[in-house]
C-alpha positions in Angstrom: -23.6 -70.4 136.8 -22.1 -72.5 140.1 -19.9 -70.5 142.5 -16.9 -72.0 141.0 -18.2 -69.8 137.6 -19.2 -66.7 139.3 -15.7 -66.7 140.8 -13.8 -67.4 137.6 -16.4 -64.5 136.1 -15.4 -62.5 138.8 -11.2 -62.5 138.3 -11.6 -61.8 134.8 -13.5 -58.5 135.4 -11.3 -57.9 138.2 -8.3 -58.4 135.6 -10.1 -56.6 132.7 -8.4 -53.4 131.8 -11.1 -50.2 132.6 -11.5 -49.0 135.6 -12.3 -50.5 138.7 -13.8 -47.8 141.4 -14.8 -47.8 145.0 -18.4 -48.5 145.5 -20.5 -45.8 147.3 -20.9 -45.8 151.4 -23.4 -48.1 152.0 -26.5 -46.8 154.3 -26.0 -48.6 157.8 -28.6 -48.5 159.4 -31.1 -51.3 160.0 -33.7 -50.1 162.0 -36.2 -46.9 160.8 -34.9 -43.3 162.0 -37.5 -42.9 165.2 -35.6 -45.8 166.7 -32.7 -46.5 168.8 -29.8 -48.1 166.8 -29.3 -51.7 168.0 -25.4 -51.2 168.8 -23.6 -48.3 169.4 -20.6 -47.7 166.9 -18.8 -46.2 170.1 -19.2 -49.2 172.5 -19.0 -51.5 169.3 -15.4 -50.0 168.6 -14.7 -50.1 172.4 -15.9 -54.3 172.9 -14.6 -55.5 169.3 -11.0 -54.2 170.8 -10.4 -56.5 173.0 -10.1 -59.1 170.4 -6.0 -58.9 169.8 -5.1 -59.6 166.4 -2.2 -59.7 164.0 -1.0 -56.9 161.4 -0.2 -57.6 157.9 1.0 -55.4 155.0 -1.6 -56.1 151.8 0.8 -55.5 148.3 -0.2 -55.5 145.0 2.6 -55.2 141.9 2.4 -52.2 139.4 -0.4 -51.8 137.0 0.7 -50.4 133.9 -0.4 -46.6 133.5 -1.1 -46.2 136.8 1.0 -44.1 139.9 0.8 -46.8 142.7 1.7 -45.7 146.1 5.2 -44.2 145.2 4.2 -40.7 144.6 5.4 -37.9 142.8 3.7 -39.1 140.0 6.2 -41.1 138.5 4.6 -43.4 136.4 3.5 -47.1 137.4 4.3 -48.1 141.1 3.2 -51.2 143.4 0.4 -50.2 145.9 0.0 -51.6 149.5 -1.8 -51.3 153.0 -2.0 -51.9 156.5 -4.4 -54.8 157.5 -5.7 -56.4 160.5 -8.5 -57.8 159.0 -6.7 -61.4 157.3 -7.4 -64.8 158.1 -7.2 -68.1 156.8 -10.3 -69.3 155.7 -10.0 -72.8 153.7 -7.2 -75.8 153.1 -8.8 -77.4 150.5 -8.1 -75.3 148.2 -6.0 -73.2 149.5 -8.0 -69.6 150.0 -7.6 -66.6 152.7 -9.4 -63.7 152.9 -9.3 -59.9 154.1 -11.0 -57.3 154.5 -10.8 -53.5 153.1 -13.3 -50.8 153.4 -15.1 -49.5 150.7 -13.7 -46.2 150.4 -10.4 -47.5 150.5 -8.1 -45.7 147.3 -5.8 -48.5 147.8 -8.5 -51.3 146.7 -9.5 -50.7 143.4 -5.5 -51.1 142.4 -5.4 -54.4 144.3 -8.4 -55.1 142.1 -7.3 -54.2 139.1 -3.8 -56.1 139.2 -5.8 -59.0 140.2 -2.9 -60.5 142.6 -1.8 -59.6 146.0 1.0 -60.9 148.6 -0.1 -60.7 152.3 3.3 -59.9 154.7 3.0 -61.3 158.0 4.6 -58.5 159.8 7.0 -59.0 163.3 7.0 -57.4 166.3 9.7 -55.0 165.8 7.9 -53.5 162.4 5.7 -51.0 164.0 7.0 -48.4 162.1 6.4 -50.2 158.8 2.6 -50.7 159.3 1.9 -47.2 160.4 3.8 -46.1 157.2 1.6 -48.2 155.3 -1.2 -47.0 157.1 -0.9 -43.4 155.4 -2.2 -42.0 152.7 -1.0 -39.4 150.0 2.6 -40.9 150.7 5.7 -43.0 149.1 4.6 -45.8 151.1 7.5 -48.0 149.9 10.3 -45.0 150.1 13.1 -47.0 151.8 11.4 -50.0 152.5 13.1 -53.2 151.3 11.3 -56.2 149.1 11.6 -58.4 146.6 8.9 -59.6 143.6 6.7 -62.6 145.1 7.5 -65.4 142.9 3.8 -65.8 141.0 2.0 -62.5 141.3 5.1 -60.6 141.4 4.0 -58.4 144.1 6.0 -56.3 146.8 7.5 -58.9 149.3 8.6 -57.1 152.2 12.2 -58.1 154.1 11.8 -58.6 157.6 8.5 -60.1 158.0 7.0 -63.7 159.7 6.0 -65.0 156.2 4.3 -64.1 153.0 1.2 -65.5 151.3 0.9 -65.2 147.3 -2.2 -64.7 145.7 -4.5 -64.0 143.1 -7.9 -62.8 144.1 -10.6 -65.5 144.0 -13.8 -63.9 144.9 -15.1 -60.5 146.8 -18.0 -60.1 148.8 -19.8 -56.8 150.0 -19.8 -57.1 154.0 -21.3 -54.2 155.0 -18.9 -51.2 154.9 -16.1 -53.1 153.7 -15.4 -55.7 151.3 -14.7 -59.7 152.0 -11.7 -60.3 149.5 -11.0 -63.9 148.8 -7.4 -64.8 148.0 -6.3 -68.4 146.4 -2.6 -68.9 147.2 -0.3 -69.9 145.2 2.9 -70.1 146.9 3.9 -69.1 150.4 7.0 -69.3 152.9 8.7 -68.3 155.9 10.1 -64.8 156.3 13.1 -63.8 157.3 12.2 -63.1 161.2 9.9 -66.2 161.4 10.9 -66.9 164.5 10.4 -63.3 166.2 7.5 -62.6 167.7 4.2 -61.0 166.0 3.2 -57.8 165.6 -0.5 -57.2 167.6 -2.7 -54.8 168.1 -5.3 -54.4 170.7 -7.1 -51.6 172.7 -5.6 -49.2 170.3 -2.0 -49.9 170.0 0.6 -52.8 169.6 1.8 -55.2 171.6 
């Protein structure tokens, strides 16, 4: 089976309905227990934050017989996160990618729906990614958005731009996961011509 195959494979399991769960912590550590770590998570934290980049809310729509992120157990709701971790990766075809840890709750709902819209978020939406940075809340109490036009996911008002997709491949990357997106449609956001929303050294810019 090509990678072309092992992708398609890949969605449909992703789309299958049983449940998809988080995959155990991985172990670390490359080097045997009598020796010195190579890098220091401290200093590796410390050095990687220098590297500004932008914020992004990762949405996914209702999957039926699930709660989502609205709480209260209320039946089926959309689910969504805060995300530094996206990038374009390919033109031809059109694929971006993020990245989610492994213990994330969030993920395996993503998963499961198969589809997700990236938001692009401005400068002035601090507030929106910290809520989205929660967990155990209504992360979409009060917060305005419409249905991406394919997937159908959460597209947030106020943002830069939006990018629809439907999950194309995922890769373990250590501690986290390497999520592959194909788009399918994308735009401009209301506030495309506002600044970005950064982080760096701990807070935003």
């Amino acid at each position: 089976m090509g990678h072309v195959g092992m992708a398609a494979a890949a969605v449909r399991y992703l789309r299958a309905d049983h449940p998809v769960e988080a995959l155990p912590r991985p172990e670390l550590r490359c080097v045997r227990e009598d020796e010195r770590a190579p890098v220091d998570q401290g200093e590796f934290r410390r050095v990687l934050g220098s590297f500004a980049s932008g914020v992004t809310v990762v949405t996914a729509p209702a999957v039926e017989g699930e709660r989502g992120d609205r709480g209260g157990g209320e039946g089926a709701g959309p689910a969504g996160f805060a995300c530094q971790s996206f990038s374009s990766l390919s033109l031809d075809p059109p694929l971006v990618a993020f990245m989610v840890g492994r213990t994330s709750t969030t993920w395996p709902r993503i998963a499961r729906a198969g589809v997700f819209c990236v938001n692009v978020l401005s400068a002035g939406q601090a507030g929106l990614c910290r809520a989205f940075a929660a967990s155990g809340t209504d992360k979409f109490a009060g917060v305005a958005h419409d249905a991406a036009p394919v997937s159908g996911a959460p597209r947030l008002t106020g943002t830069l731009a939006w990018i629809d997709c439907a999950v194309h491949a995922v890769h373990t990357g250590g501690d986290h996961l390497v999520v592959v997106g194909r788009v399918n449609a994308l735009g401009a956001g209301e506030c495309a011509d506002e600044p970005p929303l950064l982080f760096h050294r701990g807070r935003f810019l």
